[in-house]
Structure formats: structure tokens, C-alpha cells
N, C-alpha and C positions, 0 to 999 in steps of 0.2 A: 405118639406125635399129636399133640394139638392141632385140629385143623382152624384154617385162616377164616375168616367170614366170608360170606357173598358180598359184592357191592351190596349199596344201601338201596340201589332203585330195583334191587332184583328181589329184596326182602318183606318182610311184613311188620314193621315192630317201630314206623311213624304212624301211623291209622290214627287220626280223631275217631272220638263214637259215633258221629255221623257219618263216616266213610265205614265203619264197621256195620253200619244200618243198611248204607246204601249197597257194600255191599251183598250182605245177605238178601238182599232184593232181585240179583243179576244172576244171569246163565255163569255158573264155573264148571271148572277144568282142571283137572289136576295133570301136567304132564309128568314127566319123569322124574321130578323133585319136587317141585314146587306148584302151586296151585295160581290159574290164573283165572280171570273175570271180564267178560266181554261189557262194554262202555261203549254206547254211541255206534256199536258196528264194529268194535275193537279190541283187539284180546291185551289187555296189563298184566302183569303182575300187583300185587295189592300195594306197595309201598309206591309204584310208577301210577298205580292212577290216583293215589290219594294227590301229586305233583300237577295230573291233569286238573284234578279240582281245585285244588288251589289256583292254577294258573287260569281255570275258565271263569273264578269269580273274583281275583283281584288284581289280575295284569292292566295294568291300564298304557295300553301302546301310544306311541309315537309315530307320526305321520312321515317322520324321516330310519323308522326302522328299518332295520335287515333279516328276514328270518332264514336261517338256510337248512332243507327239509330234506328227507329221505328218507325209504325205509333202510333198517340198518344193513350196513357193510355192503352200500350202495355206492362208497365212493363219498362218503359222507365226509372223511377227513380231508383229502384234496380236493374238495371243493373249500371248504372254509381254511385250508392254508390260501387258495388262490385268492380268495375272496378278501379276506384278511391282506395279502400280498397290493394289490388294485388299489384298495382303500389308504393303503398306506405311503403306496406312490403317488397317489393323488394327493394325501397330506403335506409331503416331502415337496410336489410341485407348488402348493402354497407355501408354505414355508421353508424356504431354503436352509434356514439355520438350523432345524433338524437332519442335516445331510450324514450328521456324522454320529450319530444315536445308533446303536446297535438294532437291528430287523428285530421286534416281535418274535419271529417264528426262531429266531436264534437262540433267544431267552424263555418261550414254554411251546409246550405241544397246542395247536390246533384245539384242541377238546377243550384245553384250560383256558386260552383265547377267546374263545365262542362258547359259552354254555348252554345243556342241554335245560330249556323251562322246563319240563317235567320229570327228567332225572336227574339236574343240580338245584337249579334256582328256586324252584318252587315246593323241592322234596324236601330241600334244607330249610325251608322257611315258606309259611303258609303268605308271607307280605314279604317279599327278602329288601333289602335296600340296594335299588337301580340305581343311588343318586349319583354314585362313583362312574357311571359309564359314558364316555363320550362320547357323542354324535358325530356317525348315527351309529344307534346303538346296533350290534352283532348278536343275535340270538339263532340257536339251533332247536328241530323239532325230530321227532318220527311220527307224530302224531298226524291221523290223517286232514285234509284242511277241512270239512265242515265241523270237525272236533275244534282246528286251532282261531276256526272262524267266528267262535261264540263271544269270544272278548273283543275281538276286532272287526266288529260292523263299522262301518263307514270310515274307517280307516285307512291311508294312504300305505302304510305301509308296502315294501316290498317283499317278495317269497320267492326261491329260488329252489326250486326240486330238483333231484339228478335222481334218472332211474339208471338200473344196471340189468343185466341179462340175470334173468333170475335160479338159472342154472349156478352161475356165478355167485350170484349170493349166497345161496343155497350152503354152497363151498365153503366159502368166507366165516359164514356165519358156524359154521359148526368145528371150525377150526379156532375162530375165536374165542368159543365157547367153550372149546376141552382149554387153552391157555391159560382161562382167566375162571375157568371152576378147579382148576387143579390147587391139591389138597383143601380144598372145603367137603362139606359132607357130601355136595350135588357131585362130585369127580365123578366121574366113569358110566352116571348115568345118561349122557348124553349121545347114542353114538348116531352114526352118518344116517344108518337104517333109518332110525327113532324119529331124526329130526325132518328126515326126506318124508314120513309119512303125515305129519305134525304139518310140516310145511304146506303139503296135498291137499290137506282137509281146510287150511285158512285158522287154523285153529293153534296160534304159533303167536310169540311176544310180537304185539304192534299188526299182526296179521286179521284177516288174510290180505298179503300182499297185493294181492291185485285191485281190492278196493281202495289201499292205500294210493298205487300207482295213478288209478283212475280218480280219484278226487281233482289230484292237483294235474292232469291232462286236461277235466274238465273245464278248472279251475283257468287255465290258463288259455284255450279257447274265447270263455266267457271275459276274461279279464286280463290282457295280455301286456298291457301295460303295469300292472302290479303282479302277474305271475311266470316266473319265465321257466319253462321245463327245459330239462336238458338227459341228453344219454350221456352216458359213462364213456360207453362204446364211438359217440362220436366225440368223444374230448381227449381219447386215446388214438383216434385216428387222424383229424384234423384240431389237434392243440390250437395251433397260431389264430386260428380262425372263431375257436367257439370262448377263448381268453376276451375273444377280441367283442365276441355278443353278449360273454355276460358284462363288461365292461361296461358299454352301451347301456344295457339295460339298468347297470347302478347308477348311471349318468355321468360316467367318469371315462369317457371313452380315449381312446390314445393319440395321441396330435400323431400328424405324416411326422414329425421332427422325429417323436418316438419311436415311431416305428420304424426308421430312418438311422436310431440309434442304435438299434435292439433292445427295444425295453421289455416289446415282449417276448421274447427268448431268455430275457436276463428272470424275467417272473418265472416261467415255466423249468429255468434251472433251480432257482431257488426254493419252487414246490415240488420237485420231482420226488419219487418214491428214491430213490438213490440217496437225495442231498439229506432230506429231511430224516433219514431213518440213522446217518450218519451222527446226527448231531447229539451230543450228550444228552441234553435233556430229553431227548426221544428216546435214549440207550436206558437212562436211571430214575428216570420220573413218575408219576404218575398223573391220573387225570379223573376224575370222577368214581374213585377208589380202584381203577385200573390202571394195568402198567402201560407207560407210554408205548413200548417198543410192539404191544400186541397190535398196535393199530397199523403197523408196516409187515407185508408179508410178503404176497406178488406183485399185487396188480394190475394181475395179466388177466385179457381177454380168451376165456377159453378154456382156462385152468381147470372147468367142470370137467374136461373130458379124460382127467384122468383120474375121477374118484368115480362119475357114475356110471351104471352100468346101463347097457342099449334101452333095455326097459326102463328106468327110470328117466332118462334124456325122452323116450316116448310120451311118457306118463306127465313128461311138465309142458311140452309142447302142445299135449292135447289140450292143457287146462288152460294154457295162456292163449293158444286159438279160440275156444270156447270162451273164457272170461272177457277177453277184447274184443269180440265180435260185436261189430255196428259201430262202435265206440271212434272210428276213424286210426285208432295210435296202432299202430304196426312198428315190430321190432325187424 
């Protein structure tokens, strides 16, 4: 049997000789397949940071942008369906004559909607062509922000972070991983053990997580007007409520009439983990050489507790005490 490829942002085979310079300059890491490269404080894969370079010396942003940031299988996809979702109702209340246009999220996945600058836009192209995107424009990151800060000084842009319980991720991440490495050469080298230790050390794609987390906490501290963090955990617990702040914070916030109507119910059904994983293109699609239907699983709070084992649930609590301390963010 032929095996399939790795996506493109997980491989090594875009490198300019400059990024083949740069990186033999950098701390690596070979994990379980493939070999990764610490940047800025950050662990890539080689083809994902040759994306970061590109995007640190030729994005030239927009003071009406959107970035929407995470580390992965943070919740990463129902924020940019929601996000997407806001943006589009707010369209619809300028323009009425669009009432009757088919939803966005009806016709592609979330991923393909919003792309990732470091592993779509800038991995496929060192200058890619924005001119087609309409204001304001919708970009996604994992990258952490003093990384995504280098092109965007003095910039108005907006950033929105959503952390997840990192137990959770943990899960997520290594479930999506055996899906979407299956039949390539990387298959079976992944397992739960492997990536919980990977994870531990910080020494993990886009890791260590917690530096990731703490950038944009900081970040949004110092600059709350252009950074809005959010949990996972409270947008599963109080929806109506935290719809309704990141609304605000896009400056699209919901008239009492809407809210009055159910608009925002009628959002939160049409991003639900239910509606969205239903829909054909999420069933037979793909998105950044991934299958769409890998990004819908559970989306349940909690779900760590039934892969790790009491020691391991120990060993991340200890780390997320210790790594957050002083820091003010408490999970």
C-alpha cells in the first residue's frame, strides 16, 4: 500500500536556503517522526516555520484586521465558526438583500473560511495575494503573540485567544493526530505516553504551551482593547454571555431587538458541534490537506479523565501551578 503524505505544514520540502541556514543555526528536536526547531521561544516543524518567516517579513496588516489565535485543539474551530457567524450577521443587518445567500459555514469548513498565516497562506506562498479578501479581513494563528507581533507594530488590528484546559488538549491533540497521520509513514508513532511526555517538557508543535497561553494573557492585560482572551470552558458553560463579549469586542455587538429575537441562540445553533459536523462539507471536505470531519469529535469538558491516568492528571497540574504562578490567570 502507498502511503498518503503528511500535510504540507507538518513537512520539510518548502525550505528556501535561507531558512535551511537559519535553521541549522537553532536548538532541534527530533520527536517521534519528524524533526522540529525552536524559533522565538517556539517549537515548528521545518516547513511551519519557513510560513512564520514569511509571514514575519511580508504580511503587511490591516488596522480593520481579525486574527483568531490558539494553541491547537484549543477550541480553535468554534471560535472562527462563531466569529465568522457575528461578522456575517452584522453584514446581513447592512445589507438586507443578502438575506437570502446561503451561510458561509454551510458551503466550507471553518479552516478553509479563516486561514492559518503560517500553515496556509504564507507556507503556500512567501507574498500570497490578500487582494481577494474582504474587510475585515479573518486570519488564524497558533503562533505565540510576541512571534505574531513582529509585523504588526503599531497596528490596530484585533486578536482573539481562547485557551482550553490543557488536559483537554492534550486529548484532542493526540486523537487528531493518530486520524490525520494514519497511513502516512509518521502512523503509529504517535501514542498517548509519547505525546503526554513531549507535552511535559514544552518541547511539543507550537509548544511549550504555556508560554503560548501566557503571551496573549499578557497580551491582553496590557492591551485590552485590541486583545480579548477567552476560555473554552467558560463559552461551554455561559454561551449566551461570552457570544455576546466577543461580539462587543468585534464592535458588532447585538441590538436588545436581537436579542429580543433570538439571534443569539440562532448563532450558537448554527456553530454548535452537532449542526456543524452534520453538514456535508464538514462530512467530505477538506481544509489545509486535512479532513474536515477530523476537526469535530466531542467537545466535551473533561474528556481527559477518561485517557489519563491519576499520575499523569498530577504531573500536568503541577506544571500549570508552577508555569502560572504570579502571572494573575487561574484556571
Amino acid at each position: 500500500m502507498v502511503k498518503k503524505e503528511l500535510p504540507s505544514h507538518l513537512r520539510e520540502d518548502k525550505l528556501s536556503e535561507e531558512t535551511k541556514t537559519l535553521i541549522s543555526s537553532l536548538v532541534s528536536y527530533k520527536d517521534a517522526s519528524r524533526k522540529l526547531c525552536n524559533y522565538q521561544g517556539c517549537w515548528y516543524y521545518y516547513n511551519t516555520l519557513q510560513g512564520v518567516v514569511n509571514f514575519q517579513r511580508n504580511f503587511k496588516p490591516q488596522d480593520s484586521d481579525i486574527i483568531l489565535a490558539s494553541f491547537p485543539k484549543s477550541g480553535t474551530t468554534w471560535l472562527k465558526a462563531l466569529t465568522i457567524a457575528l461578522l456575517e450577521r452584522s453584514k446581513k443587518n447592512k445589507d438586507r438583500s443578502c438575506d437570502d445567500i446561503h451561510h458561509p459555514l454551510e458551503s466550507d469548513n471553518p479552516h478553509g473560511l479563516v486561514p492559518f498565516l503560517e500553515m496556509n497562506l504564507f507556507l503556500k506562498s512567501s507574498t500570497p495575494d490578500l487582494t481577494n479578501l474582504s474587510s475585515p479581513r479573518l486570519f488564524s494563528t497558533h503562533m505565540p503573540l510576541h512571534t505574531l507581533q513582529v509585523p504588526l507594530k503599531d497596528s490596530l488590528c484585533k486578536i482573539v485567544y481562547v485557551w482550553r484546559n490543557w488536559k483537554d488538549v492534550l486529548v484532542s491533540i493526540w486523537h487528531f493526530t493518530c486520524i490525520n497521520l494514519e497511513e502516512t509513514e509518521a502512523e503509529g508513532s504517535f501514542t498517548l505516553e509519547s505525546m503526554f511526555d513531549s507535552f511535559c517538557s514544552g518541547v511539543n508543535y507550537f509548544g511549550p504551551s504555556w508560554e503560548n497561553v501566557l503571551s496573549y494573557w499578557r497580551g491582553s492585560l496590557e492591551d485590552p482593547k485590541h486583545v480579548l482572551f477567552m476560555r473554552y470552558e467558560d463559552l461551554k458553560a455561559e454561551p449566551r454571555g461570552q457570544i455576546k463579549r466577543l461580539a462587543e469586542f468585534l464592535a458588532c455587538p447585538f441590538s436588545q431587538e436581537e436579542e429580543d429575537s433570538g439571534d443569539v441562540e440562532k448563532i450558537l445553533e448554527l456553530c454548535s458541534l452537532r449542526n456543524l459536523s452534520s453538514l456535508e462539507i464538514n462530512k467530505t471536505g477538506t481544509s489545509n490537506d486535512v479532513h474536515n470531519s477530523s476537526f469535530f469529535r466531542k467537545g466535551e469538558v473533561g474528556d481527559w479523565k477518561n485517557y489519563l491516568t491519576p499520575e499523569m492528571e498530577k504531573k500536568i497540574d503541577n506544571i500549570v501551578e508552577e508555569k502560572l504562578r504570579g502571572s494573575g490567570l487561574k484556571f
